[in-house]
Backbone bond lengths (Angstrom), bond angles and torsions (degrees), N, CA, C in turn:
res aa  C-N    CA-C-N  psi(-1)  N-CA   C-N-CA  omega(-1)  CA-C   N-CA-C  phi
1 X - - - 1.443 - - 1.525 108.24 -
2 X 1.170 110.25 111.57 1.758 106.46 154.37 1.231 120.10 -32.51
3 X 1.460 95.24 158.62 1.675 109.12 169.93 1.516 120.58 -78.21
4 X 1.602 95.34 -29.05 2.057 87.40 172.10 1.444 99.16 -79.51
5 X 1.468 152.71 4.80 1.469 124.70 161.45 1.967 91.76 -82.56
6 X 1.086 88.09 108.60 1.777 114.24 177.27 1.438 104.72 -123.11
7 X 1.551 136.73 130.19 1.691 133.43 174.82 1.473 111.08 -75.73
8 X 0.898 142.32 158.51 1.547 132.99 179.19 1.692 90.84 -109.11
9 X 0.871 127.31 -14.50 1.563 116.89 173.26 1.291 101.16 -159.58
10 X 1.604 94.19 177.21 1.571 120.47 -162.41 1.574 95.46 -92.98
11 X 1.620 106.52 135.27 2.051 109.77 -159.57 1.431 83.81 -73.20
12 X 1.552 122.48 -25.76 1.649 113.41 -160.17 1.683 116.84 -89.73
13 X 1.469 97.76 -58.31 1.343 92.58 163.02 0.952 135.40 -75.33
14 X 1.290 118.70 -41.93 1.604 137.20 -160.18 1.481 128.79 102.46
15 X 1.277 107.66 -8.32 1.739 114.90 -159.83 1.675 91.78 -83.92
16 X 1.095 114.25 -177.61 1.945 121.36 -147.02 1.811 89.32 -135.20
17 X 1.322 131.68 22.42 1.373 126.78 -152.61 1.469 102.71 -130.81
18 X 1.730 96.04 54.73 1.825 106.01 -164.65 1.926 96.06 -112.26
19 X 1.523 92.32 151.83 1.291 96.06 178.50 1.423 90.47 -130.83
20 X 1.689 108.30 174.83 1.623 123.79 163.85 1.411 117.80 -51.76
21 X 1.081 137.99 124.07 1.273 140.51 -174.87 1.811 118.82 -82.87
22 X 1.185 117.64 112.59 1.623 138.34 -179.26 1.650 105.38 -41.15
23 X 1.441 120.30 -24.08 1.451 100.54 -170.59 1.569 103.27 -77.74
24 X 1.320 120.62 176.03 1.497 143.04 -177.92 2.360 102.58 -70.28
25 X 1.664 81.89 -23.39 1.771 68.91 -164.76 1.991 95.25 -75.31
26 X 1.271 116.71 144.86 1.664 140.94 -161.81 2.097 83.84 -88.07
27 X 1.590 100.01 137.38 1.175 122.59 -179.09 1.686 119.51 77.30
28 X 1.412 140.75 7.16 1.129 164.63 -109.58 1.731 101.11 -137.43
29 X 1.490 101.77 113.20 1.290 89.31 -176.86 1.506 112.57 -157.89
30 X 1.492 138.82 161.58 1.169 139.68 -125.90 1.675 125.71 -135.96
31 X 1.125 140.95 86.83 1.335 129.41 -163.34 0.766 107.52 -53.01
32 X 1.545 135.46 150.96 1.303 130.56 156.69 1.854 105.73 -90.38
33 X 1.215 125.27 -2.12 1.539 124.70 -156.14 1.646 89.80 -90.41
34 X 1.431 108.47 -62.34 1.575 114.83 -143.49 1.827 88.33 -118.06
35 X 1.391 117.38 1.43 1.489 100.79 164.21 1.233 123.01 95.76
36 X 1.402 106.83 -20.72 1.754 126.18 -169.91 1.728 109.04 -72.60
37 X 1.299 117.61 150.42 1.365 133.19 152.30 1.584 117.84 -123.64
38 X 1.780 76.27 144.28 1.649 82.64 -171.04 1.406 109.92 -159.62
39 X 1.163 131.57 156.77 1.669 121.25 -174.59 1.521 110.81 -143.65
40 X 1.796 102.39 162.02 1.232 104.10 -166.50 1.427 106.88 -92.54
41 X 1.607 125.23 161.29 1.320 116.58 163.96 1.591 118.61 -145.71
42 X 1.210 119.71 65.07 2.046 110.07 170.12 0.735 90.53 11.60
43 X 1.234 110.81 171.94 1.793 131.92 167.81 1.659 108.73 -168.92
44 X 1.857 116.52 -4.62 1.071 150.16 -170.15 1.713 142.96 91.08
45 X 1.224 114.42 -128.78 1.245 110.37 -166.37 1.660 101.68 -128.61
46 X 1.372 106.81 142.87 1.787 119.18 -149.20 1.917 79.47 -102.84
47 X 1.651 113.90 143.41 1.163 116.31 175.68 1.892 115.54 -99.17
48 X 1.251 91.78 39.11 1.284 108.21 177.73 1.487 128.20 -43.76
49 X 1.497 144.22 76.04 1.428 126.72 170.28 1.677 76.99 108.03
50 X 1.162 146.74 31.19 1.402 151.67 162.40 1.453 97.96 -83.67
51 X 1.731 123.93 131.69 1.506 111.05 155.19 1.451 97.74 -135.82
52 X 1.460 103.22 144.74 1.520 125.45 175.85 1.595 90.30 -52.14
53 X 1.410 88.27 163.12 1.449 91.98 149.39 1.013 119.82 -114.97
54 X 1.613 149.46 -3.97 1.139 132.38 167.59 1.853 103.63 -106.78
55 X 1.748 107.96 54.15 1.114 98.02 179.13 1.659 104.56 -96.77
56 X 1.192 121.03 14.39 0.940 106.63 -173.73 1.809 138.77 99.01
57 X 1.052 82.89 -47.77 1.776 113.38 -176.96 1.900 106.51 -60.70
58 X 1.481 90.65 167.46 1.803 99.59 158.10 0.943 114.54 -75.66
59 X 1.756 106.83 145.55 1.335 126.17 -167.35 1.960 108.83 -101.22
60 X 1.414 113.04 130.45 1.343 104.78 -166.73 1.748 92.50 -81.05
């Protein structure tokens, strides 16, 4: 994960008072509000509004 995937807030609390997180696992990061750790992970790209082309279907 890059360094610009950064969270703008904490998923639990909500507060914005997050730093880089000390453990070894990469993307990992730390509220300062409510205490929690937690980290990010891609997982990729959603094939959302994708059409084959030999699916058959209408063509937009």
């Amino acid at each position: 994960m890059s360094e610009r995937a950064a969270p703008f807030h904490c998923p639990y609390c909500g507060d914005e008072d997050l730093r880089p997180g000390e453990q070894a696992a990469h993307g990992a990061w730390e509220c300062r509000a409510c205490n929690r750790a937690f980290q990010l992970k891609y997982l990729g790209l959603l094939a959302r509004g994708v059409q084959r082309a030999d699916s058959g279907g209408d063509h937009i």
